[in-house]
N, C-alpha and C positions, 0 to 999 in steps of 0.2 A: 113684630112678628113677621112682616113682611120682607124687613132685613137679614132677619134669620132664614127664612126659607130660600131669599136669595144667597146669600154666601152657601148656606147649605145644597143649593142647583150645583152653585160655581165648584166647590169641595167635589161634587159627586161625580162632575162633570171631569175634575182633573184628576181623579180617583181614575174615572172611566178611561181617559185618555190612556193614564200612564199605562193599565192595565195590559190594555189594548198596544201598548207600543212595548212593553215586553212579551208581549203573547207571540210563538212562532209562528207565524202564516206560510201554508203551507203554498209550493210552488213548483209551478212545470218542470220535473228534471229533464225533460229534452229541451226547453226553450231556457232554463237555466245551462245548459251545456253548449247551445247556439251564442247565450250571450258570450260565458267565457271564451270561446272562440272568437267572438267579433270584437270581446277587449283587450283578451290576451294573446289573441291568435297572431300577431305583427309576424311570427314567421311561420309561411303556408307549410314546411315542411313536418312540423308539430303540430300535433292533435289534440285538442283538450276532449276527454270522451266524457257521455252523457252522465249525473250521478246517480245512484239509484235512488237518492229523494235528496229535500230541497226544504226550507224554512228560510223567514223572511223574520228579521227584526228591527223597530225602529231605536228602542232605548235597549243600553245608554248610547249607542251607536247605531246607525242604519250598519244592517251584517247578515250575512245568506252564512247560514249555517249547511255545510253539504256529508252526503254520506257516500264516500268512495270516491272518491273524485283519483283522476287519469290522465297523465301525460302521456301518449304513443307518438311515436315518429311514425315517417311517412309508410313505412310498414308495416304498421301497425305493432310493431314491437314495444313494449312499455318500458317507459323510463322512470317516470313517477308514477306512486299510488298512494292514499291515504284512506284510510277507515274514516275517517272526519276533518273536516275542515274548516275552518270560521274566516271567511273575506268580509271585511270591513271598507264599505263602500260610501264612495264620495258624493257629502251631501249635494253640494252645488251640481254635478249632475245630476242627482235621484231626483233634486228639485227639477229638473229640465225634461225628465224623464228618462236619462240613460244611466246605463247597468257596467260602473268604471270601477274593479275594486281598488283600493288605494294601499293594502295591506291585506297578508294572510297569514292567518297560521294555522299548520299544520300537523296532527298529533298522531303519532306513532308511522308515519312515513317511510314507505320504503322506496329507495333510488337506486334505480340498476344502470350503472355505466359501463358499455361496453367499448373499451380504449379501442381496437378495433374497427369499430364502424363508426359513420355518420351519426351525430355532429362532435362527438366528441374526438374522431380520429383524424378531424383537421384536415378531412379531404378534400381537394378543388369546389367548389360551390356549394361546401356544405355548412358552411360560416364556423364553422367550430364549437367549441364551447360557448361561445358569444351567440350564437345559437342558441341555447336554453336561456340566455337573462333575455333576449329579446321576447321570449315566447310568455314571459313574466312581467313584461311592462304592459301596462303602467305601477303597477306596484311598485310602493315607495319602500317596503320591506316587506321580509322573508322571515317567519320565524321556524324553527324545527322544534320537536318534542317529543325523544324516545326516540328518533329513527334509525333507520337500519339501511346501510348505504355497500350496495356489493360492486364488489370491482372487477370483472372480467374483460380474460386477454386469451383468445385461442394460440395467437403467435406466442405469447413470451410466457403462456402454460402457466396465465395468473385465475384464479376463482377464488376471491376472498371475503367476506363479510366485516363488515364495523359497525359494531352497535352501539344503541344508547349515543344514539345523533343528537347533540341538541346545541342551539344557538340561534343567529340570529343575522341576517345579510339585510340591511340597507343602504339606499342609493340605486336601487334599481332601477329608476325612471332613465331612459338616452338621456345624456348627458348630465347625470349625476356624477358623484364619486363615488363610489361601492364598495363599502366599510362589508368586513364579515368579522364574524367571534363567534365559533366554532369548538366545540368536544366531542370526544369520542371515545369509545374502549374499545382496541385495536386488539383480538389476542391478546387478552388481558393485560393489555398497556394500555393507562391514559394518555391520551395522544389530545392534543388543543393548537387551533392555529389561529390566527388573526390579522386579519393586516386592510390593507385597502387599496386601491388603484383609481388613480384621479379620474379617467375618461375611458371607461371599458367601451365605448363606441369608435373613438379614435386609434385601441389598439386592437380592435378586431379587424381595420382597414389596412392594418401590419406597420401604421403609427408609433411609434413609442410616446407610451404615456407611465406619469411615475407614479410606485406602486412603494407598497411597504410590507413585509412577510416577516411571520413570527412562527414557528414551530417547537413546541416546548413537550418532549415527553423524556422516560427515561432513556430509552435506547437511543436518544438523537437529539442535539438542539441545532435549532439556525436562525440567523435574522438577516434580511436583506432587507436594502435602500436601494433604491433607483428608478430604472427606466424598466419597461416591459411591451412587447410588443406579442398581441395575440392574431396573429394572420393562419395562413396554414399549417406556420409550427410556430413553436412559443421560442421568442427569444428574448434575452435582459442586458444589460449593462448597469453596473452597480457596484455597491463593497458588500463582500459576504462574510456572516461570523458562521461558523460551524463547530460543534465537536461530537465526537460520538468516543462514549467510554468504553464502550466494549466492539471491535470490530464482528467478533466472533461471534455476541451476543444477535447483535443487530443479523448479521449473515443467516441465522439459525433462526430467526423470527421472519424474513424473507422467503429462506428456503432456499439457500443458495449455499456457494459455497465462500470465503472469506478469500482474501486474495493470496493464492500459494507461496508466493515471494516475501509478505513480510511474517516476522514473529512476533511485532509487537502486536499489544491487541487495541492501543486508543490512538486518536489524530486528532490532534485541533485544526483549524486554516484559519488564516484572516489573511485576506485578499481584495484589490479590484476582482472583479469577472467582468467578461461581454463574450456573449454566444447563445446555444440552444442544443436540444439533445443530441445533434450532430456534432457539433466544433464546440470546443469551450476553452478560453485562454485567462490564468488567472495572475495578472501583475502585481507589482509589491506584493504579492504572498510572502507569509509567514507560515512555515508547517511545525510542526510538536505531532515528537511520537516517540515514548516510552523514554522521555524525559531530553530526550534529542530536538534540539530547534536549528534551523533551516531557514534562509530566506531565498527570496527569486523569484523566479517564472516558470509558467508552466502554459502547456497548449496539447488540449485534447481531442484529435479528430478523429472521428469515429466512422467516417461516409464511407467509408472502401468496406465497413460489415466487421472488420478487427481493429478496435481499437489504438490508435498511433500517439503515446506520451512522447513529447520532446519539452526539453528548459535549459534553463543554468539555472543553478542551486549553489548557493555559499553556506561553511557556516564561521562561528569561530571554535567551537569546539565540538569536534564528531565522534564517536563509538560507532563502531557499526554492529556488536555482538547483540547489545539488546533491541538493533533493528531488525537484523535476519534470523538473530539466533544463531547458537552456537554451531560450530562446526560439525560437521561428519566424523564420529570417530574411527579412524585407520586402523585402529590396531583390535583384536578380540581378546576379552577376557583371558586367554593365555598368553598375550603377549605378538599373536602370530598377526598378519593383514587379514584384516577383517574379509569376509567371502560375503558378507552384508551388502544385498543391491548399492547401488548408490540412490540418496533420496536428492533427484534435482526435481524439483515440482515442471508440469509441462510449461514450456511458456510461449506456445503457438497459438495462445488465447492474444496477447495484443503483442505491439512493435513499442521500441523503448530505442530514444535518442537522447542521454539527459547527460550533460557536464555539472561537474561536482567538485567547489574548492571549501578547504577546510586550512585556517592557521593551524590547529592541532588536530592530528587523524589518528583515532585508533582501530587500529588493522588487525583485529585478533588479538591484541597484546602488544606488535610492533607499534612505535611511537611515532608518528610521523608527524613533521614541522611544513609549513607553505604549501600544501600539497594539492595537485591538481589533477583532475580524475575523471575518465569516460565510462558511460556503460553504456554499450547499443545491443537492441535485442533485435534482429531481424529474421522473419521463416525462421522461426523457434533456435536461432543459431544464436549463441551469447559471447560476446564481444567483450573486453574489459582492458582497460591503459592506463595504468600510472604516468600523467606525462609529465610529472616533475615533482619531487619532494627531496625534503633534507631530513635524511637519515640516520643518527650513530655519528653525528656529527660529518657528514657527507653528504651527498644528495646519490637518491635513485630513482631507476625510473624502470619500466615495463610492461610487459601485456598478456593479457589469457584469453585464451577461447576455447568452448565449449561445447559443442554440437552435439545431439542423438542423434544416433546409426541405429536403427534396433533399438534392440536391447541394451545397446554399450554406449558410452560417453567418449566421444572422439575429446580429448584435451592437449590444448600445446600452450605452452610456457615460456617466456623469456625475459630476462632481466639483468640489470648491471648495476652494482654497488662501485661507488667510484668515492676515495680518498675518507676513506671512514675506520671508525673505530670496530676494528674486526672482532678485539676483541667480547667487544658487547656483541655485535651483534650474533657470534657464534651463541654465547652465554643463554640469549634470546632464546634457542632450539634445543637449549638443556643440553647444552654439550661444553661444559665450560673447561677447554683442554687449551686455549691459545689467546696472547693479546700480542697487539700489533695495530699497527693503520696499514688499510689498502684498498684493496677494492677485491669485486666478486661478478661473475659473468655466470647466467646461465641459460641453455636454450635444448629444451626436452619435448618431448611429444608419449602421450601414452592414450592406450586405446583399451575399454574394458566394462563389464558392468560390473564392479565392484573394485574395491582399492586392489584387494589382493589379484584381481585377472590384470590391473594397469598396471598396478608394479610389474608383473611381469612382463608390461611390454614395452616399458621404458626405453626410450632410445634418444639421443641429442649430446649436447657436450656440457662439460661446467667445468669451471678454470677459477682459481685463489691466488691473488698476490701481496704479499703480506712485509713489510720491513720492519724496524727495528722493536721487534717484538721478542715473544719466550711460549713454547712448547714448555705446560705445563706439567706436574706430575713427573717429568723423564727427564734425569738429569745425564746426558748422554759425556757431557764433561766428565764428570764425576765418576761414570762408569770408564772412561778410557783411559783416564787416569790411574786407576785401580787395577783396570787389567793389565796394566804394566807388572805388576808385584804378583796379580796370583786370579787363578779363574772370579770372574765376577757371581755376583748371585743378585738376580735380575730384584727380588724383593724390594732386599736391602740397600744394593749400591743406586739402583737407576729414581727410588721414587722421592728421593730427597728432593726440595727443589724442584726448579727446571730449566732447560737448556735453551738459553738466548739467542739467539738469531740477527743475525743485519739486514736478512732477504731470504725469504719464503716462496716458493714457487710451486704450485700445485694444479696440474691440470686431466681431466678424466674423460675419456669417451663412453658413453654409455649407450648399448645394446641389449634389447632383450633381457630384460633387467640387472646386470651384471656392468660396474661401471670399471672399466680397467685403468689404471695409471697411465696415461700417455709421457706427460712430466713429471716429477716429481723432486724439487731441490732442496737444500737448506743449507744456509752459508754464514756461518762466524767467524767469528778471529780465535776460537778454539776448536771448533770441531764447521763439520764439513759433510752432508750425510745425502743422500739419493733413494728414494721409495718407488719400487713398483708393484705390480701384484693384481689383483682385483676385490672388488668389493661386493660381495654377491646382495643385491637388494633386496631380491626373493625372499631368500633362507636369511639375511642379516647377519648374513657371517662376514668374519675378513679372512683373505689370504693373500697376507704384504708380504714384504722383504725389507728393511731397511739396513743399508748397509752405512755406516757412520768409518770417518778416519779422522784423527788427530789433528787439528793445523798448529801452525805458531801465533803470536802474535800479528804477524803482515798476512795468514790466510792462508800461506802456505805449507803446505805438508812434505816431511821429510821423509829419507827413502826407509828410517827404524820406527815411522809415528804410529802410535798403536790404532787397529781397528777392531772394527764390532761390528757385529753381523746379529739384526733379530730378524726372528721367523714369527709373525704375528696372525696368528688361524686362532678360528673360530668363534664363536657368538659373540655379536657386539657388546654385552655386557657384561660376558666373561670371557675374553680372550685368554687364550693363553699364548706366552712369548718365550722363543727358546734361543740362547743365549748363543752364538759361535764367536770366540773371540781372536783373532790373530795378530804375532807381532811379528812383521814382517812375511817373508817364505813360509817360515817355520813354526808358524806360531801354533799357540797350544787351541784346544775347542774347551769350551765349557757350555754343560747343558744344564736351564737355568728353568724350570715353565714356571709359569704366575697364572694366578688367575686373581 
């Protein structure tokens, strides 16, 4: 009996204990808000404030459960807030008698970070973001649950919320590692990031210490390896993965706008980097955009307040249509110069220094082979230089520039086709009337805000030389021939064929949209012909002269060789041609029009 009522004391007794060590005991919220300050207070310029009540429990863990608890900075502006909170406090202290939580977690927490100010705007003495992990040690970890984390920025016009916070930081103790795993519902995107940083204490002294970042949502992935330095601004060195599937998507969930210059809408990179939100330079880069890859370098300084891109970029094989998108179309549904603004998007938002080679270049639909290539954007002024490619079996080269004036588009143009196949390349601009090898020069300037105001104010030269080639469609032989027997009839006799050439000479001044014939030759061992006239750009009309004479065999013409005289007016796509034929002094006229 005696053993029974002893084990039954003993029973009663750890009955009593346990009871009693899950029971909350209640506790001073001012002298519980003194303690967190004296455990977690390591930085004066954080405030842990008072909570509005307080419990104390020993099983299964020594743990102060609190109601409200308070992060304020030294202004009392709040940083963190929680409805409840459970720190989980360390025995071997409590045994000693002090108050050291070793972990927290916190449920339905709200964090207000204002990019802005102290501590998170990285200002001279204000530690930085390294700043709130100290205000948390000794805490070995950090848990969240449910919270609500808002991001304001008065400069850069940011007030945003992320809900449904929940995850988990530890390593918070000085001279831990500091693992985090993190979610969130960003504007209804899950957004998750994770990663760690070996010595958050050595990169808050502007150290680099290595770190590892993972961001996984739809509108955006990235993962970075390396180095990170957290002093007054954040800087890294490391390899970075990146993609984003939809530029425009992401732009539109920022609230911003996408960048004007491209049309594609995805970008991969895998690159080194080393920099910070000021300078960022990224080697071995790889870029992918709208099925286009790219390798090189890149370097982004941003101190001067506008952004400065400069690199080299290679590839082996480029398009540029599904990078910028298609061209501006010239011409209006009837056929006329379009009176439609021109769309050049502004580009005095940053400065652009970037060389560009490509084995195969596609330029619109021209082909180009080894080609090597400048764009510099400077004071919104657009710079552009082919400085060598092999073209039509030739090489060309040349340069454009672009400037707003106003409202209008200052543009000037120049370039040279040297020893190629003309006849492609005419065929190229849908005008398939001539082959031969030679070359092509031209140097224009137009000023206007729209195609139809620059055409009209075309002005510069352009010049064609062409050798053993054939003037297609017009068989000018065939016609002199013929008018020896009897008036020609321009239909029948001239479209047979076409008329060969040994040397082609064509050159034009252009004014005010109208380009005039300054040369104009063409030389066989049958015939022999001279064009002048103008070409109106405006209207698209022509109004030539070609007047052709007979040769012989060695080129020259005899004092009976028959000639022909066409008068060539009107719309480029339906001209019509009137036929003057004469043999000798006396020769007869024949009036022939075509269209």
């Amino acid at each position: 009996m005696r053993r029974r009522f002893a084990w039954g004391s003993v029973l009663t007794l750890v009955i009593t204990l346990a009871a009693c060590g899950f029971m909350r005991w209640p506790l001073s919220a001012l002298k519980v808000g003194d303690s967190l300050n004296a455990a977690l207070g390591a930085w004066p310029r954080l405030h842990w404030g008072a909570p509005r009540a307080a419990t104390f429990s020993a099983l299964p863990w020594p743990s102060v459960r609190i109601v409200e608890v308070r992060l304020d900075d030294a202004y009392g502006v709040n940083l963190l807030s929680a409805p409840a909170a459970r720190l989980n406090l360390s025995l071997v202290d409590l045994l000693r008698g002090r108050f050291i939580p070793t972990g927290a977690i916190l449920v339905s927490p709200t964090v207000s970070v204002d990019i802005d100010r102290p501590p998170f705007a990285g200002a001279p003495g204000s530690g930085g973001p390294v700043s709130v992990a100290r205000a948390l040690a000794p805490l070995t970890s950090l848990s969240l649950s449910n919270g609500v984390l808002r991001l304001v920025s008065a400069k850069r016009g940011v007030d945003t919320l992320i809900n449904k916070v929940q995850g988990r930081f530890d390593g918070l103790t000085i001279g831990d590692q500091l693992r985090f795993n993190l979610s969130a519902i960003w504007r209804n995107n899950h957004v998750s990031v994770a990663g760690a940083l070996s010595d958050p204490e050595t990169a808050a002294k502007g150290a680099p210490s290595s770190i590892l970042l993972a961001l996984d949502s739809p509108l955006a992935k990235l993962a970075f390896g390396g180095k990170a330095a957290l002093a007054d601004e954040f800087s890294a060195e490391g390899d970075l993965t990146a993609s984003i599937p939809s530029i425009t998507a992401l732009a539109a969930f920022l609230n911003t706008e996408p960048p004007p210059v491209l049309a594609a809408d995805d970008i991969a990179i895998t690159a080194k980097v080393k920099g910070g939100p000021r300078a960022l330079t990224l080697s071995d880069a790889t870029l992918t955009s709208a099925g286009q890859k790219v390798d090189g370098a890149l370097a982004i300084d941003a101190a001067g307040g506008r952004p400065a891109i400069s690199g080299t970029l290679a590839a082996e094989t480029l398009a540029l249509s599904p990078l910028l998108g298609p061209p501006q179309r010239l011409l209006d549904p009837s056929g006329g110069w379009s009176a439609k603004p021109f769309i050049l998007a502004p580009l005095r938002a940053f400065d652009l220094d970037l060389r560009l080679s490509a084995a195969h270049l596609d330029l619109y639909g021209v082909k180009l082979a080894s080609a090597a290539a400048s764009v510099i954007v400077n004071d919104g002024k657009l710079n552009m230089s082919l400085i060598e490619a092999g073209a039509y079996g030739g090489s060309l080269e040349g340069e454009a520039a672009v400037a707003g004036v106003g409202r209008d588009l200052k543009m000037s143009a120049s370039g040279e086709l040297v020893d190629a196949d003309l006849g492609a390349a005419i065929a190229d601009f849908g005008w398939p009337v001539a082959t031969g090898r030679g070359g092509a020069r031209f140097d224009v300037e137009a000023s206007g805000a729209s195609p139809a105001a620059a055409v009209a104010s075309v002005s510069g030269t352009a010049s064609l030389e062409a050798a053993d080639g054939a003037i297609l469609g017009v068989n000018l032989e065939e016609a002199l021939r013929r008018s020896l027997r009897r008036p020609i009839d321009v239909e029948r006799d001239m479209r047979l064929g076409g008329t060969a050439f040994d040397k082609l000479d064509v050159s034009l001044a252009l004014t005010d949209g109208r380009a005039r014939v300054e040369r104009g030759s063409m030389m066989s061992r049958g015939v022999t012909a001279d064009l002048n006239g103008l070409i109106d750009l405006v209207a698209r009309t022509w109004a030539l002269r070609l007047n052709a004479v007979q040769t012989d065999a060695a080129g020259e013409q005899s004092q009976d060789a028959a000639r022909l005289t066409l008068d060539i007016a009107g719309p480029w796509s339906e001209p019509t041609i009137r036929a003057i034929v004469g043999n000798g002094p006396t020769g007869s006229v024949g009036d022939s029009p075509s269209r």
